[in-house]
GUFINU-722143 format. One record per residue (C-alpha): y, z, x. Coordinates in steps of 0.02 Angstrom, whole numbers, padded with zeros to 5 digits, always signed. Example, Ala and Ser with C-alpha at 12.3 -4.5 7.8 and 13.67 -1.06 7.14 Angstrom:
REM residues 2
-00225+00390+00615
-00053+00357+00684
//
This chain:
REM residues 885
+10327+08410+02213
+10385+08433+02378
+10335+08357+02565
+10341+08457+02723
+10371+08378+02883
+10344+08410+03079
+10513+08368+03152
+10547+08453+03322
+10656+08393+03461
+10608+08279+03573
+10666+08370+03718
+10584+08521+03688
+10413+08447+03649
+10434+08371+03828
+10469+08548+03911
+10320+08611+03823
+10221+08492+03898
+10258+08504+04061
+10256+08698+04054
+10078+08676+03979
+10073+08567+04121
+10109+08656+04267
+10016+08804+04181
+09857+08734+04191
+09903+08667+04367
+09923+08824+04427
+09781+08911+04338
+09648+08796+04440
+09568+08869+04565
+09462+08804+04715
+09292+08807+04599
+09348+08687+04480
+09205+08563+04479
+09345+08428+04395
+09419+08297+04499
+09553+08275+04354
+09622+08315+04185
+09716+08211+04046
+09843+08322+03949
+09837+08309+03787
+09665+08265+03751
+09603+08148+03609
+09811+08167+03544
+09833+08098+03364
+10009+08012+03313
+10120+07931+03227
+10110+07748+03209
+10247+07675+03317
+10316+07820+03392
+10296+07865+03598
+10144+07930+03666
+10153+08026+03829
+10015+08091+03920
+09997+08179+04109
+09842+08152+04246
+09826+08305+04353
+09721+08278+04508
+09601+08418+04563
+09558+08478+04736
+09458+08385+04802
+09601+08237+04795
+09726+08350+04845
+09712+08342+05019
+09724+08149+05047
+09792+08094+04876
+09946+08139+04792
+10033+08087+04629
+10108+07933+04701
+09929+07841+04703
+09913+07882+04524
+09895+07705+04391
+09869+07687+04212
+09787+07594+04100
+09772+07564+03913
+09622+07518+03860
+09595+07376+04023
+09781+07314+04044
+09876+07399+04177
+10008+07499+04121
+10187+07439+04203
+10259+07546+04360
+10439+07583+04270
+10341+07692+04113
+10261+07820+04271
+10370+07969+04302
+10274+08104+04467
+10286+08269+04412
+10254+08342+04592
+10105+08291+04706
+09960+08323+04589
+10052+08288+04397
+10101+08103+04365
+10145+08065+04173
+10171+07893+04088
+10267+07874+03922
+10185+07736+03821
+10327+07674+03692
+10311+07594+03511
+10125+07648+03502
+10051+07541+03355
+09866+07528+03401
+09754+07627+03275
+09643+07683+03402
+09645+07649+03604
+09589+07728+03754
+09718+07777+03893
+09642+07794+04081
+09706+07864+04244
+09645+07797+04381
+09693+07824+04601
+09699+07666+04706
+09706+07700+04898
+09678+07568+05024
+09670+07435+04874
+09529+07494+04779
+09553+07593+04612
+09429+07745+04548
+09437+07799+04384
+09486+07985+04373
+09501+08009+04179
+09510+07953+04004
+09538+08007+03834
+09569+07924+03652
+09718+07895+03558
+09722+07876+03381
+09897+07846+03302
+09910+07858+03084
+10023+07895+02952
+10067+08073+02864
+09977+08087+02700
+10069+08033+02527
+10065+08112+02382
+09907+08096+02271
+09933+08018+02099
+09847+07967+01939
+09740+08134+01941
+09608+08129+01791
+09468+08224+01748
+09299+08210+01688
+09238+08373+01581
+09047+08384+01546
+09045+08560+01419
+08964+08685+01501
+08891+08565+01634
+09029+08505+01771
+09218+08467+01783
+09250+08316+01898
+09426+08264+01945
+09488+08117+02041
+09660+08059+02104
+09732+07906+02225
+09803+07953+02410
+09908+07816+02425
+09923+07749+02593
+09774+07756+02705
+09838+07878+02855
+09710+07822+02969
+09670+07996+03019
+09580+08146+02960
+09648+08208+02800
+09595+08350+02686
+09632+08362+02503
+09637+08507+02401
+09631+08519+02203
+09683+08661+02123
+09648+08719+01935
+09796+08802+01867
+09834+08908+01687
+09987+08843+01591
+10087+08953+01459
+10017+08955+01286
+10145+08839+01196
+10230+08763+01352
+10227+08686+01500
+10259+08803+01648
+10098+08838+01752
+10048+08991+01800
+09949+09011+01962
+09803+09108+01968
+09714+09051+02127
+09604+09195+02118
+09557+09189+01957
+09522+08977+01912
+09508+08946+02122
+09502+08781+02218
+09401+08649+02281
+09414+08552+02449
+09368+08371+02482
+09382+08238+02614
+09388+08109+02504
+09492+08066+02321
+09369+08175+02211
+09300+08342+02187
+09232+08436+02062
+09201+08618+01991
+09017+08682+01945
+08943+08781+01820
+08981+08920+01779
+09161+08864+01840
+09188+08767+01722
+09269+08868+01558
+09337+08763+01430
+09516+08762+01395
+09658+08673+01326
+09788+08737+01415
+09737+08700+01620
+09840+08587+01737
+09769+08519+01889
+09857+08501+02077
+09800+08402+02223
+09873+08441+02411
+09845+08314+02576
+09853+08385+02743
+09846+08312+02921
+09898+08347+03086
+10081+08245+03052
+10114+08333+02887
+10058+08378+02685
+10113+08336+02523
+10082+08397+02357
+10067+08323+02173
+10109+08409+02023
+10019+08512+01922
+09961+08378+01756
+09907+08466+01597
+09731+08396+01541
+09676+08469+01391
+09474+08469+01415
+09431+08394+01234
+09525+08228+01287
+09418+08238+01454
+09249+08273+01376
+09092+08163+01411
+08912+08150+01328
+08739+08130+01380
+08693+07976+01306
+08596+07967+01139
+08402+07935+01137
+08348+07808+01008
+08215+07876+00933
+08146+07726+00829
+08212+07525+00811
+08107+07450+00654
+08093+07311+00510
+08086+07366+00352
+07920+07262+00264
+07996+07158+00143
+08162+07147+00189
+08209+06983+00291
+08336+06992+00422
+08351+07195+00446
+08320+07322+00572
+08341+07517+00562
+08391+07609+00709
+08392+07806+00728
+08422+07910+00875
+08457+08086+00919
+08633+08159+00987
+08629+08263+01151
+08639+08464+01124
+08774+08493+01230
+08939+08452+01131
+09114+08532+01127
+09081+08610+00940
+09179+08583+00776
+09229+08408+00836
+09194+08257+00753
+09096+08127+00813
+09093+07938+00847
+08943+07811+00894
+08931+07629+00928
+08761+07520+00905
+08730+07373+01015
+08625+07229+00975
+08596+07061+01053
+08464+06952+01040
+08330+06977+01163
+08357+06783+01251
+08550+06801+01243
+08672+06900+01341
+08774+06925+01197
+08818+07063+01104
+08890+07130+00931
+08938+07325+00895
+08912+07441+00752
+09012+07591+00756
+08932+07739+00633
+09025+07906+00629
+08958+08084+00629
+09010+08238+00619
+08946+08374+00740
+08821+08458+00647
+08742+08322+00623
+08587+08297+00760
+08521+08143+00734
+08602+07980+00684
+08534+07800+00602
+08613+07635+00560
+08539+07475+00478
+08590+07304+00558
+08592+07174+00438
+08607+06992+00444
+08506+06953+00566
+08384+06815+00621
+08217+06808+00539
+08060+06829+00668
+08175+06866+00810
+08174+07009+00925
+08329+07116+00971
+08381+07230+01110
+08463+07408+01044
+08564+07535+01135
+08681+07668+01061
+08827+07773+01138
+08923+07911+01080
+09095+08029+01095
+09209+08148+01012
+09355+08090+00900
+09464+08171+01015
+09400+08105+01200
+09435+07960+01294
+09264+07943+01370
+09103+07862+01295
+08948+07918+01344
+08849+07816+01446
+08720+07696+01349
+08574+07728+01317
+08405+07677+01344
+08367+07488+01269
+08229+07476+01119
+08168+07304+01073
+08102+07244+00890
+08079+07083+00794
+08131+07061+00608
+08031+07003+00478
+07946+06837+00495
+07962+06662+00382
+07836+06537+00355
+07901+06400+00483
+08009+06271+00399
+08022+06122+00529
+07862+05998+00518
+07759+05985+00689
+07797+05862+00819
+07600+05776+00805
+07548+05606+00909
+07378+05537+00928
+07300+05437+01087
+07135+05323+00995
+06998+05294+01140
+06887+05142+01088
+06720+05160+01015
+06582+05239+01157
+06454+05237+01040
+06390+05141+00878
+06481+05209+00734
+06597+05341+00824
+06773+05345+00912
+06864+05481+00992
+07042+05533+00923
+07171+05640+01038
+07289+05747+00918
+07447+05828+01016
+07574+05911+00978
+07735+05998+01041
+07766+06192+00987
+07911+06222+00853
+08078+06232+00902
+08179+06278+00762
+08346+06380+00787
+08312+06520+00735
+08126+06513+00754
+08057+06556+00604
+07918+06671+00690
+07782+06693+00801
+07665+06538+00765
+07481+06602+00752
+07396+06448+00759
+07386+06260+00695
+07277+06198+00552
+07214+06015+00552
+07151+05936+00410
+07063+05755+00415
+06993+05639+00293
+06943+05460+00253
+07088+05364+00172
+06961+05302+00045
+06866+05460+00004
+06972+05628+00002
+06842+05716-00052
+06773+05733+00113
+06913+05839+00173
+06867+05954+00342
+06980+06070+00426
+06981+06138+00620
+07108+06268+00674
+07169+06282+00846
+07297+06396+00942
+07324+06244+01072
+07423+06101+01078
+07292+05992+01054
+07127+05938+00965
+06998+05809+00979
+06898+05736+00834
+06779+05609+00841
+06774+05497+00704
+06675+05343+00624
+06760+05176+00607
+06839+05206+00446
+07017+05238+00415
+07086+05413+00419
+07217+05536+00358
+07268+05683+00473
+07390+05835+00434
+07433+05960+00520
+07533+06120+00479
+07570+06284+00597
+07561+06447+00538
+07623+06606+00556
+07602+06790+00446
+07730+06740+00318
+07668+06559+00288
+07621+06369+00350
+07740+06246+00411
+07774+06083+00300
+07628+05970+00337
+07623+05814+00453
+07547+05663+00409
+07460+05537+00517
+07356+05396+00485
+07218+05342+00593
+07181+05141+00588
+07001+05075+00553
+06917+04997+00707
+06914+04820+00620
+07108+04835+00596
+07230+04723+00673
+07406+04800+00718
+07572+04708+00672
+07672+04666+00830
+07836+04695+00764
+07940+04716+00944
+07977+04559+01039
+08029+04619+01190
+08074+04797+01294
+08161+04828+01441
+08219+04972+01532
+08332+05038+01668
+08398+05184+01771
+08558+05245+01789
+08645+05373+01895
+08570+05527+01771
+08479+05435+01651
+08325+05322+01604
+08353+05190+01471
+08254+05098+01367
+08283+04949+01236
+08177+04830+01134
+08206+04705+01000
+08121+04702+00852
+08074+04572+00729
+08077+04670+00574
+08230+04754+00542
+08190+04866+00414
+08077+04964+00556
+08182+05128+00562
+08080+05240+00648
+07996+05201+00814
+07898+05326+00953
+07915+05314+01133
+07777+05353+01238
+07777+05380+01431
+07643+05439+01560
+07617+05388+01739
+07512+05257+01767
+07381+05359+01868
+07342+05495+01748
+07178+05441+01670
+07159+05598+01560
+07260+05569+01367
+07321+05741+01345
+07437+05698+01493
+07555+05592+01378
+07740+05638+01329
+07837+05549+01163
+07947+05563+01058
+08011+05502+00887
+08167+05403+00866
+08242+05350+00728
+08371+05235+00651
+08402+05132+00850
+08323+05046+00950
+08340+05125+01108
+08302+05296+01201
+08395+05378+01332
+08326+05535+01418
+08353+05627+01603
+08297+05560+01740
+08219+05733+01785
+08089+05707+01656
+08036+05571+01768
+07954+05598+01941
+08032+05478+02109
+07915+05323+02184
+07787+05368+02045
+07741+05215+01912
+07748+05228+01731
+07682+05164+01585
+07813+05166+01448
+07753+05112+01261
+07866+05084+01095
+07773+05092+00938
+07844+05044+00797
+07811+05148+00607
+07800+05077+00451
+07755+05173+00280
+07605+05299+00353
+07530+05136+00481
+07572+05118+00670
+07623+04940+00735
+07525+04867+00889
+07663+04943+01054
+07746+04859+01162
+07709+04919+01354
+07795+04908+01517
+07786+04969+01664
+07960+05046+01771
+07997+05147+01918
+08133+05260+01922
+08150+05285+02104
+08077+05177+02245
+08047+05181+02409
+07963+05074+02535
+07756+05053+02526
+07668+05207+02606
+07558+05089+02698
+07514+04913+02717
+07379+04787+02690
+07253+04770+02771
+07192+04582+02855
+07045+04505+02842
+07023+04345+02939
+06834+04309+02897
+06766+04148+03019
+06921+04052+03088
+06901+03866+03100
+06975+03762+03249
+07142+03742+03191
+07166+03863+03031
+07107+04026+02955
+07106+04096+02780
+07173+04282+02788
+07122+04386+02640
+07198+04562+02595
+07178+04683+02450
+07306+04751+02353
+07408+04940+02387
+07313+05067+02300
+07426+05121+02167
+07479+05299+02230
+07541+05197+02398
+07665+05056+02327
+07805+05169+02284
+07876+05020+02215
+07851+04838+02095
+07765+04745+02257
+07876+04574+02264
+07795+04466+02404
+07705+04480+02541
+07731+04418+02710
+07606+04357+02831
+07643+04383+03038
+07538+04288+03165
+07582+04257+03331
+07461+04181+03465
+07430+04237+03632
+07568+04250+03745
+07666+04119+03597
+07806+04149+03468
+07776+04259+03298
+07775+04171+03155
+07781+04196+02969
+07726+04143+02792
+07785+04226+02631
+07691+04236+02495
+07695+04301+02286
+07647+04474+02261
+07480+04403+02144
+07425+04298+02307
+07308+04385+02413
+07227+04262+02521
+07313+04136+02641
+07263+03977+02743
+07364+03972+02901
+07358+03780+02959
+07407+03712+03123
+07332+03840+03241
+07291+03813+03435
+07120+03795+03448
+07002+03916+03571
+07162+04029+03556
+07183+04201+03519
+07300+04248+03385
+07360+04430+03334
+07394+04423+03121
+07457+04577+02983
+07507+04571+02820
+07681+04674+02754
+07678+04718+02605
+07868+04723+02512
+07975+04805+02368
+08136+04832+02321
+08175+04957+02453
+08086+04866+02601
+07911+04829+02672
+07796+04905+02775
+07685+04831+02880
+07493+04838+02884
+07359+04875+03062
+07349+04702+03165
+07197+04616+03182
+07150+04494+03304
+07070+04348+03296
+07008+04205+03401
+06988+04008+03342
+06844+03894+03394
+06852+03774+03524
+06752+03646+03398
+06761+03633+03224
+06641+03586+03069
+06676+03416+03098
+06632+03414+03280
+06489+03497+03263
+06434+03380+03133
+06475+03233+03234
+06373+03300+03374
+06220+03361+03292
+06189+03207+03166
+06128+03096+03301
+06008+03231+03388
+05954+03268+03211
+05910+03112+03184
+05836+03062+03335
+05710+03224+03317
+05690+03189+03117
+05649+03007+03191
+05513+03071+03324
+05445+03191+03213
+05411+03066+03093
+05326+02949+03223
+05224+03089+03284
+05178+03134+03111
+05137+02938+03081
+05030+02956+03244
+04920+03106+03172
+04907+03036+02987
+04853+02871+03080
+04759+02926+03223
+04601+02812+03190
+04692+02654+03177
+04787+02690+03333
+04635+02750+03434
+04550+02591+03367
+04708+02479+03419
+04738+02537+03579
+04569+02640+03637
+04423+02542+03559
+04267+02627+03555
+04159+02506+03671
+03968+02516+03643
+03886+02573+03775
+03705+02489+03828
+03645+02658+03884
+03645+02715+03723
+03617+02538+03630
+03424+02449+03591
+03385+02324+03492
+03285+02365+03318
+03160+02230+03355
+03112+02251+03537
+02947+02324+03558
+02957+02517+03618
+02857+02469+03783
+02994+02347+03820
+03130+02442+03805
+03046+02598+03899
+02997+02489+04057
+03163+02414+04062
+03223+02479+04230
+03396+02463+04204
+03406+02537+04042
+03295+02669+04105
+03428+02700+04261
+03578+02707+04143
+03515+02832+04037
+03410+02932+04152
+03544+03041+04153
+03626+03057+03990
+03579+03125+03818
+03413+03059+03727
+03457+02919+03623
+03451+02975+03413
+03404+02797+03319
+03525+02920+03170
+03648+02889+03266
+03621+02686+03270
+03765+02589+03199
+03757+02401+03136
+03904+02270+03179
+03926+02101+03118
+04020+01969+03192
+04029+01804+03086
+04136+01681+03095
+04169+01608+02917
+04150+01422+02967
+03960+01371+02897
+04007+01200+02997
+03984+01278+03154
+03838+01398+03112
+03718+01263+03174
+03788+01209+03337
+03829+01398+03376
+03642+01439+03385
+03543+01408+03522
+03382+01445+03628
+03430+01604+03679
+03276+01571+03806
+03347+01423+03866
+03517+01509+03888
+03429+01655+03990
+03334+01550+04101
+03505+01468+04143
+03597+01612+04126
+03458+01674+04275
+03459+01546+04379
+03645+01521+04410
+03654+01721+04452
+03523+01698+04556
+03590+01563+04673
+03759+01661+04652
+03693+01802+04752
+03567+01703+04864
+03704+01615+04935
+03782+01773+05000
+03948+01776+04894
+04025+01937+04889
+04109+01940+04771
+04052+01850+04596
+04176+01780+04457
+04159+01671+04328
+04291+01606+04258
+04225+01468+04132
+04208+01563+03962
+04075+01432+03888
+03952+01487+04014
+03957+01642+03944
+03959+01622+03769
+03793+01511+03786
+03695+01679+03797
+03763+01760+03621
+03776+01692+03442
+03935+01729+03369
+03876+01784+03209
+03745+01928+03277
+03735+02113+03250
+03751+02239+03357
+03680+02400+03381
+03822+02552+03440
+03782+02709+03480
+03924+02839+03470
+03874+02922+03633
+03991+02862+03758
+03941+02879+03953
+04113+02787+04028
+04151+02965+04095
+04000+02964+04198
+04044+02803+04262
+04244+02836+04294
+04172+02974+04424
+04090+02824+04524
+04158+02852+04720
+04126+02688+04779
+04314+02584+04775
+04337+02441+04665
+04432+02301+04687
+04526+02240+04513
+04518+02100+04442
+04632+01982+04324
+04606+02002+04150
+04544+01810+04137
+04400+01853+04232
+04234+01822+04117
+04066+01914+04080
+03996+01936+04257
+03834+01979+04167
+03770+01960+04038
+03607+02008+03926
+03514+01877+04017
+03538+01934+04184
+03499+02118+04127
+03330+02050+04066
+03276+01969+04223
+03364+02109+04347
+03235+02237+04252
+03059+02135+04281
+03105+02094+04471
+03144+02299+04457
+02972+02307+04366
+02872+02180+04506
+02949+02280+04648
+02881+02436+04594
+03055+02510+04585
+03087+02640+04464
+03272+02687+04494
+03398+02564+04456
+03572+02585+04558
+03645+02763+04569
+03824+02776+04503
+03888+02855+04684
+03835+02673+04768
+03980+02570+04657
+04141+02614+04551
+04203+02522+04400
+04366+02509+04326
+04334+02406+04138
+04449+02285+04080
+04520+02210+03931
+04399+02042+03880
+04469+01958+03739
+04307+01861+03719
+04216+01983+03656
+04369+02041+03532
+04375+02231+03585
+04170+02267+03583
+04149+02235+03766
+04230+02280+03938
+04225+02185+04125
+04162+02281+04227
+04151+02250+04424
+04040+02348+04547
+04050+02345+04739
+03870+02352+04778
+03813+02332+04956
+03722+02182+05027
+03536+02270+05022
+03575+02308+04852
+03601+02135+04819
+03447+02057+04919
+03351+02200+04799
+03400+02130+04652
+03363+01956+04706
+03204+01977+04717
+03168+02081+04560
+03243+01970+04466
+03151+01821+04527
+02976+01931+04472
+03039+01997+04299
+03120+01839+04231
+02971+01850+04111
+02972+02007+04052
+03085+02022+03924
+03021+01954+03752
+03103+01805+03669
+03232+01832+03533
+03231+01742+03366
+03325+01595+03367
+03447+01557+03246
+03397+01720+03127
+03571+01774+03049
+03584+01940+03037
+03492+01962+03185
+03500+02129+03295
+03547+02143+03490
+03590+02267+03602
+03763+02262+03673
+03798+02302+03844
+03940+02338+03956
+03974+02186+04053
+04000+02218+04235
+03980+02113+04387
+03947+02142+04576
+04034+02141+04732
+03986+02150+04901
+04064+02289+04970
+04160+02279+05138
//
């Protein structure tokens, strides 16, 4: 081995510069299109030694630049003044000392009149000289390739070439012999190279040499003797087959085939991986051949049952130090076992949904025996009723669950999975009869979190209870296939990871106790794992506020919004414009009476709803309190109420009663138009003038529609003196009207009551139309002049009489028209509500009229029968006369 340096003087590499300098100064001509050069270009050398470069202006500078306004720059700081050395006008030069950059760029620049132009630049890469490569090695593929590789050493940061060169050695020593021609070379710019087929003979007697070259230097290795059977390197194997022998548990036989090109009459070496196909794991088999041997097999024994395995092979001679590579993986599963671990079964009962009939859950978890036992082809469930096992039915099933629907009688259940080798041991649960009562045999359970784990713990009353199953779902899934348990035994509490448990979601967590074959009644709670504050909050309902209080209602969180136990809740009002306020109540209250409000006041309420990790408030509602109350209302109305139930029961009195009040207050007075007595002859009646002038103008009289009153008085003492002549009485009666209205009074009132009563019996009937006129004679136009209620009967039956035969002797045959007088009737007690006053204003020809006619027909009128009881007479309106003014 021996290195080759570059070493020449540093003063004459600094004449050959400058000669190469001033050469291509001189050289240049006027049609060089360059305004500079850089000598050397792109120069390459060694770390921390001095670089020196020269700018050498062209031309077109030469005339108004010269060397002296020459700078430098590496890379963008300014080279110092002291490093420049001007050659002559054009040629300045700068020595850069210590150079340690790996790569930089160097630039000349001119500055006149303060500003600088760049002229030229070039690169400058500085390295190290190559070392000498080491640890050469060599790959031999027979009759394929020969690959060699070797280390540089220190990285020379410039471009280095290598050279490997394959040299003869002496037959029985170790002097080389070079025959470049003959074995040749190979170049490479990095640490490897190789010779191709057909350059690749095989020998045991070649050394290999590696040169590096750059531009500061070389260096050589020696030549190493590789013999090529130490170096030689397979194809890998190809399995041909990886299978279970039928029968035999635990076994697998592999075979493969060796690759055909192999260094001949060598022996041979293989190694057999296996690991299982779920593990990263692996053992090794090795299996010796020979090489005239092709092919190649190996059993691998003790292995799992029903589990699959991953097999690759590799191979190499006895004599090399490289394995092939591996080959290709096979998979295959060893025989199978029937499954020897007992299924994981659980049951969720649904209550009866029809008469007779119930629907049972059955779930189960899949095996997980180590090592599985084999591939599980399905589960078979067997069910009967515990009093009758003759009635035995079976279902199969490749899920994890079944649903039977069963009567009301007790049940036995088994299960059993099974695979091609056999069934599982069989699981056993019983299935309680409707009518069955459960045992509570826990007292109490609680549970808790902490930092990585979910506890639970219960207490139970009968300690010979060893075995207990825990059952967990969240409280939202409806469906009963979503449940997870499991079985614990011998304690009496379960821990698990708080993973298996989802954040702000409730759960339902049941411990069931087992006894013999029965399950005890469970003991449920309910738990949290994580909480948070409610998504939302409640919603207020104020309903009708009163004056001074209102009863806010609110419904609970819907489940999938609490995130939490709900502790309280708290109720904010605040009235207009007025301080917020607050009531807290238990989380089971949901309605609130807030007392003490303003009334006729607007108040603003919501409910927050709380947990263990805070509240959250529900939408405001608004709400407005009356200015009166129940009370006032009450107090207000009860009076009207019963001032209208008061009237409306008068007016309902006055309908009921309407008669008697009409007859009370608004007798029905006879009136003479309408009135005749029975016993008067027909002629008399019809030549009466008067009667004939009252009813000339109203209806015909109807003798139907005749009516008989009796007034008697019930003294018999007085029935005697009471009757009299009533011809006496008329004459009388006559004669004092007469002088009354001869004597020219105008107006005529008689005030003594027994004049009166001398002209009627007081035990007569009376004969009453139920025509009434008194409208006719309200119309009357002629004034009246009223008159005190004292006044008497201005006329009476008497004067009637005689007033028609003077009418009669006079030849009149109108009595007086309504128009000439008015009449306004008046209360007489006298005649005890069957008679009115009446006064006329008549005018004083009417009167002189009547005088006379009176005088002529005072014996007209036929007598009536004295003292007859019983005895019939026509009624009339009494009315007097007044001379009219």
């Amino acid at each position: 081995m021996h290195f080759l340096p570059i070493a020449p003087q540093k003063e004459m590499f600094s004449c050959l510069i400058w000669m190469f300098v001033l050469l291509c100064s001189s050289v240049a001509d006027e049609n060089s299109i360059r305004d500079a050069d850089i000598f050397p270009s792109s120069p390459e050398i060694e770390r921390g030694s001095t670089l020196k470069l020269s700018c050498v202006l062209g031309k077109r500078y030469a005339h108004h630049r010269n060397a002296s306004h020459i700078i430098w720059k590496l890379n963008h700081e300014l080279i110092a003044q002291e490093n420049y050395n001007i050659v002559n006008e054009t040629v300045s030069s700068v020595a850069i000392h210590n150079f340690t950059y790996s790569k930089a760029h160097v630039k000349c620049f001119t500055k006149y009149l303060g500003k600088e132009q760049l002229l030229v630049h070039t690169e400058v890469k500085s390295g190290f000289p190559p070392d000498t490569p080491g640890n050469i090695s060599c790959i031999y593929h027979f009759d394929a390739e020969l690959n060699c590789t070797w280390t540089s050493g220190r990285e020379t940061n410039l471009r280095t070439n290598y050279t490997l060169y394959r040299k003869m050695m002496k037959e029985g020593g170790m002097t080389p012999v070079t025959l470049p021609d003959a074995l040749g070379f190979c170049e490479s710019k990095t640490e490897s190279c190789s010779f191709n087929y057909p350059h690749t003979p095989y020998s045991s007697y070649f050394c290999f040499q590696v040169k590096a070259q750059n531009v500061l230097g070389e260096a050589s290795s020696d030549c190493v003797h590789i013999p090529m059977e130490k170096i030689e390197k397979f194809e890998p194997p190809e399995i041909l087959s990886v299978k279970k022998i039928t029968g035999i548990k635990q076994l697998l036989t592999v075979t493969w085939k060796m690759p055909e090109k192999i260094i001949p009459s060598q022996d041979l070496t293989c190694q057999v991986q296996y690991r299982k196909s779920y593990s990263n794991s692996s053992e090794f088999v090795p299996v010796p051949l020979n090489s005239a041997e092709k092919t190649g097999s190996c059993n691998l024994t003790g292995l799992w049952d029903s589990t699959e395995y991953s097999v690759a092979i590799r191979c190499k001679s006895v004599c090399s130090m490289f394995w092939s590579e591996w080959s290709r993986e096979e998979k295959a599963s060893t025989e199978e076992k029937a499954p020897s671990e007992k299924v994981d079964l659980w049951r969720v009962i649904e209550s009866s949904h029809s008469a007779g009939s119930r629907s049972v859950h059955l779930m189960w978890k899949p095996l997980n025996s180590f090592p599985p036992s084999g591939r599980i082809l399905g589960y078979k469930i067997q069910y009967f009723p515990e009093n009758n096992a003759a009635l035995k039915m079976t279902n199969n099933s490749t899920d994890k669950n079944i649903s039977l629907v069963l009567n009301e009688e007790a049940y036995i259940i088994s299960i059993t999975a099974y695979n091609s080798a056999g069934n599982s041991p069989e699981t056993i649960l019983r299935i309680p009869s409707t009518g069955e009562k459960a045992r509570q045999l826990i007292e109490t359970v609680r549970t808790f979190t902490t930092n990585e784990e979910v506890v639970v713990e219960w207490i139970t009353s009968e300690p010979e209870v060893d075995e207990y199953v825990v059952e967990w779902y969240e409280e939202l899934e409806t469906g009963p296939l979503s449940r997870s348990w499991q079985y614990i035994s011998n304690s009496t509490n379960w821990k698990t990871n708080k993973r298996d448990f989802k954040p702000f979601i409730c759960y339902n967590i049941s411990v069931y106790p087992l006894y013999g074959n029965k399950v005890a009644a469970p003991y449920s709670i309910q738990t949290y794992v994580q909480e948070k504050k409610p998504s939302a909050g409640p919603v207020a309902d104020t309903g009708i506020p009163g004056k001074n209080e209102v009863t806010v209602k609110w419904k609970e969180i819907s489940k999938d919004k609490r995130n939490g136990f709900i502790t309280n809740y708290t109720i904010f009002y605040k009235p207009e414009d007025g301080k917020e306020l607050n009531e807290t109540v238990n989380s089971d209250v949901l309605q609130y009476r807030l007392k003490f409000l303003q009334a006729n006041t607007q108040y603003t309420v919501y409910i927050m709803a709380s947990n263990g990790a805070g509240g959250t408030r529900g939408e405001p509602k608004t709400f407005k309190t009356l200015k009166f109350d129940k009370e006032d209302v009450i107090f207000i109305a009860l009076p009207v109420g019963l001032s209208m139930l008061f009237l409306l029961g008068l007016w309902i009195t006055c309908i009921l009663n309407k008669h008697t009040f009409q007859k009370v207050c608004w007798p029905d007075i006879p009136n003479p138009a309408e009135s005749m007595a029975v016993e008067w002859p027909l002629h008399a009646s019809v030549n009466n003038s008067f009667l004939k002038g009252v009813t000339s103008e109203a209806k015909p009289i109807d003798f139907e529609d005749l009516s008989v009153l009796e007034l008697c008085f019930p003294e018999e003492s007085q029935e005697g003196s009471l009757l009299v002549n009533c011809e006496n009485h008329v004459s009388e009666c006559t004669d004092s009207n007469t002088n009354g209205m001869i004597n020219g009074d105008t107006e005529m009132l008689y005030n003594e009551e027994t004049e009166d009563s001398k002209c009627f019996s007081p035990c007569m009937s009376y004969i009453i139309t139920h025509q009434d006129i008194r409208s006719q004679m309200h119309s009357a136009s002629i004034p009246v002049k009223e008159i005190q209620p004292t006044a008497v009967l201005e006329v009476d039956l008497c004067e009637s009489q005689q007033t028609s035969i003077k009418n009669e002797e006079n030849g009149h045959e109108e009595v007086l028209k309504l128009e000439d007088f008015s009449e306004k009737a008046l209360f007489n007690p006298y005649l005890k509500n069957s008679v009115k006053t009446r006064q006329f204003l008549i005018s004083e020809n009417l009167l002189e009229s009547n005088k006379n006619e009176s005088k002529s027909q005072s014996n007209v009128l036929p007598p009536f029968q004295q003292n007859a009881t019983g005895q019939s007479y026509i009624t009339l309106d009494m009315f007097g006369l007044s001379t009219a003014h």
